[in-house]
N, C-alpha and C positions, 0 to 999 in steps of 0.2 A: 117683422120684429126679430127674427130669429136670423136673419140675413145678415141684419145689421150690427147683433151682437157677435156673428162669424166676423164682420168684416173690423169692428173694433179691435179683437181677440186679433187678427192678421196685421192690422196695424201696428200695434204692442210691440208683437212678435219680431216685425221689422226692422222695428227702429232699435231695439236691443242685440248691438252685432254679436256681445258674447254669451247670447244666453245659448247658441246651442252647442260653444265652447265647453259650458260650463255640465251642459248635460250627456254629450257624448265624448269632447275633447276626440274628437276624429274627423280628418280631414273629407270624407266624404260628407257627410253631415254640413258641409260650406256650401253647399249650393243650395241649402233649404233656407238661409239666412239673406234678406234682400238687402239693397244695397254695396257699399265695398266691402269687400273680401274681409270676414275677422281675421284680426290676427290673437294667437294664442298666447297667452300671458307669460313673460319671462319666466325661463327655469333659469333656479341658483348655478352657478359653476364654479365647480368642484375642484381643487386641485388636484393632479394627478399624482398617486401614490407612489414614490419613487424603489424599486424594488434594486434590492443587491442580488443581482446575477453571478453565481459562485460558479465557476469555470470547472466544466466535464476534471473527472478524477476518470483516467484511463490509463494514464502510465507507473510503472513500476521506477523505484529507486533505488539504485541500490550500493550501499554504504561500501567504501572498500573496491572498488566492482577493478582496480585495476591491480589485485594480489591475485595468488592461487585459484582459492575458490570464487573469488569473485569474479574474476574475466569467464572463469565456463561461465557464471550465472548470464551475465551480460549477453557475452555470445550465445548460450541457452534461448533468451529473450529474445534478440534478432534473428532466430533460426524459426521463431516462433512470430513474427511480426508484431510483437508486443512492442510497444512504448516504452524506451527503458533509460534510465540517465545514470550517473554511473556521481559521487560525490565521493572523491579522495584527496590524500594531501598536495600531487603532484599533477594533476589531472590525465590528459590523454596518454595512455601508454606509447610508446615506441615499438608497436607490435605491426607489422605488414600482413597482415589479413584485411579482407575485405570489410568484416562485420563490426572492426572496430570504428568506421567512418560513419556508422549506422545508430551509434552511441552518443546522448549527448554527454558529453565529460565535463563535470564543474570541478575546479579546485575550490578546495576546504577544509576546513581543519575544525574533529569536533570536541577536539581540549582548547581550542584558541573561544574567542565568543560567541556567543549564541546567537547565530545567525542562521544557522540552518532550517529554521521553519520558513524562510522565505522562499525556500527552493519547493515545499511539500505542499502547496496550494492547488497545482493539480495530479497530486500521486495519488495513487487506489492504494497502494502498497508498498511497505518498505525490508526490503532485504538488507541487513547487516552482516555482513563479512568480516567487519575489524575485530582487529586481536593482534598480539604481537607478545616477544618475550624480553627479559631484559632483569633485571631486579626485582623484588615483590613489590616495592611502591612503584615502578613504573607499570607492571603488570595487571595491578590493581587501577590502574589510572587508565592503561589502555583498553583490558578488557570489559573491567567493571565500570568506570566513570562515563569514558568516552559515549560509550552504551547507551548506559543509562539516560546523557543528555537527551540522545538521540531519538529515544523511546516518548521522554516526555513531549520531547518537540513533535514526535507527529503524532503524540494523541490530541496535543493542541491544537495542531494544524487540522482535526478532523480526518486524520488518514483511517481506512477502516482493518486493515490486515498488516500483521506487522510477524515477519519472519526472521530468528535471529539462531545463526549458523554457530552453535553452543560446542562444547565437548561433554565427551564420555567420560567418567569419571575409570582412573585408572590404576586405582588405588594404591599403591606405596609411592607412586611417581607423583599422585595428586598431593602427599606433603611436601615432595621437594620442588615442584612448583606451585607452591602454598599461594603466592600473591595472583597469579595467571589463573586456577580453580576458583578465587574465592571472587574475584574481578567476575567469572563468567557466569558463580550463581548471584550475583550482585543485578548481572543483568536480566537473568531471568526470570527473578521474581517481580522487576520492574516490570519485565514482557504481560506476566500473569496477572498485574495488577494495571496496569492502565490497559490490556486489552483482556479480558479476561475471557470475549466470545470470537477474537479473529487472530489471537495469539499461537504462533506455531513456534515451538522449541526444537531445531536437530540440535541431534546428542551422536557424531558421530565419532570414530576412534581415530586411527592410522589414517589419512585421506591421500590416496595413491593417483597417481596418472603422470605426467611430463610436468615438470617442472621449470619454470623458465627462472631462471637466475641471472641479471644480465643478459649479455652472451650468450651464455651456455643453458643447455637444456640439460636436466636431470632427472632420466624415466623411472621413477619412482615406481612404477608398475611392475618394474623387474622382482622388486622383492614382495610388492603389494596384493599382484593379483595371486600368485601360488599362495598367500597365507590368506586371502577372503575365499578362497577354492577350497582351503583345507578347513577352516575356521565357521564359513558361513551354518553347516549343520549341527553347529554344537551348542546352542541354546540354551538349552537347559544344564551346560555347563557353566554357566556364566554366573549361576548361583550360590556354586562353592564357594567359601570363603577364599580370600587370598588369592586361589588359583582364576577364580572366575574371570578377573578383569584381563587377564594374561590371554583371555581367548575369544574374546573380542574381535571380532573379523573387521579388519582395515575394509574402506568402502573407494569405489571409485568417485573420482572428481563429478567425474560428468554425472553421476547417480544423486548426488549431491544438489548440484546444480539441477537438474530436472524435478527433483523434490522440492526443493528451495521453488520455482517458480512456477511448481501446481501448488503449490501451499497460499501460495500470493495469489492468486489470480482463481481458485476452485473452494468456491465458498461449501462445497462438500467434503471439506479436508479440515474436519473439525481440531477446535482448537487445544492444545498442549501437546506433550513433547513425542517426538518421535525419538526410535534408540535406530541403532542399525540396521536394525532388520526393517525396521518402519522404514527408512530410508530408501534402502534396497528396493525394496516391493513398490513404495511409492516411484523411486526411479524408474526401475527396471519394466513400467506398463506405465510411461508417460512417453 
């Protein structure tokens, strides 16, 4: 009797291919089921979630990059095998060195339209060197506006460090060039407000080294380095009234540019402004 209720119970068992689909849903578990092989019951299929892959931010930009301070920053950057593009009115310089072929150069113009955020999709960082002189509304348009675009554009674009090569205020000279000073606090408070934790401000004075003009080169170090030699220990003269801005120690280029691209790229070079001496010491141990 009891054989026979084993062997009904095996029957059952048998003829039902999914039942031990249903109890362990594991492929070893198929060979205990007689008969053809079950098969296990359709799973739904899923559409694949399509993801936006936003391209590595490892290179540096930098605004201007074929003026003054901007070519040290550039060539700063290829001495350093950073990633660095360079966006000006004219693009590639006419310079015969080597590190300028190491540079990508875009022409662009940041008073014409607003295109510049197509270039910031893979920057970490952007360095602004523009500035220029000329009338207060041009001044203001160059230092201040131009700027400014620039700032919002790569807070848009997701840039996270944004570095902007400001001036020292220099007191009687800052009202006679009223438009140039007020263009460059225009941009700085842009700086402090769209990046308020990766914003770095240089505030430097006199900025001295070889000049290229054209043609001609003009070593501006000739008058520059004896007055940052004579000037740099006087600190705490710089608080007198009146006389204070007068002593001011002119800075060299390339201290400038080395500041400029530890500020960009060393997220331990906390954010707002550096003055000269900031400068210095950040240059002079990078």
């Amino acid at each position: 009797m009891v054989a026979a209720a084993l062997g009904r119970a095996g029957a059952k068992l048998s003829g039902d291919r999914s039942c031990l689909w249903r109890i362990a849903g594991n492929e070893k578990w198929r060979s205990l089921c007689s008969g053809p092989a079950a098969k296990p019951p359709p799973h739904p299929t899923e559409e694949a979630e399509t993801v936006d892959v936003q391209p590595e931010r490892s290179k540096i930009l930098v605004l201007g990059g074929n003026g003054f301070v901007g070519s040290h920053v550039c060539r700063e950057a290829v001495v350093r095998d950073i990633p660095v593009a360079s966006l000006n009115r004219s693009g590639k310089p006419h310079i015969d060195e080597p590190w300028v072929n190491k540079v990508e150069w875009i022409r662009g113009n940041l008073i014409g339209p607003n295109t510049i955020g197509e270039h910031m999709k893979d920057v970490s960082a952007v360095i602004s060197c523009v500035g220029g002189f000329g009338s207060n509304d041009t001044m203001r348009k160059i230092n201040g506006d131009a700027n400014v675009k620039a700032i919002n554009a790569a807070a848009d674009s997701g840039v996270k460090r944004f570095v902007y090569v400001s001036a020292s205020d220099l007191g009687f000279a800052s009202y006679i060039l009223r438009g140039y000073f007020e263009g460059k606090k225009a941009a700085e408070n842009a700086v402090m407000s769209r990046f308020p934790y990766g914003g770095v401000i240089l505030r430097p004075g006199f900025i001295h080294g070889t000049r290229r003009v054209g043609s001609i080169q003009l070593p501006l170090g000739v008058i520059g380095t004896p007055l940052e030699m004579a000037f740099r220990n006087l600190k705490s003269m710089t608080r007198v009234p009146v006389l204070g801005n007068l002593v001011v120690p002119p800075v060299k280029v390339t201290s400038v540019a080395k500041a400029s691209i530890r500020s960009a790229v060393d997220n331990a070079v906390p954010p707002g402004v550096l003055d000269v001496w900031g400068i210095m010491r950040l240059g002079d141990h990078y």
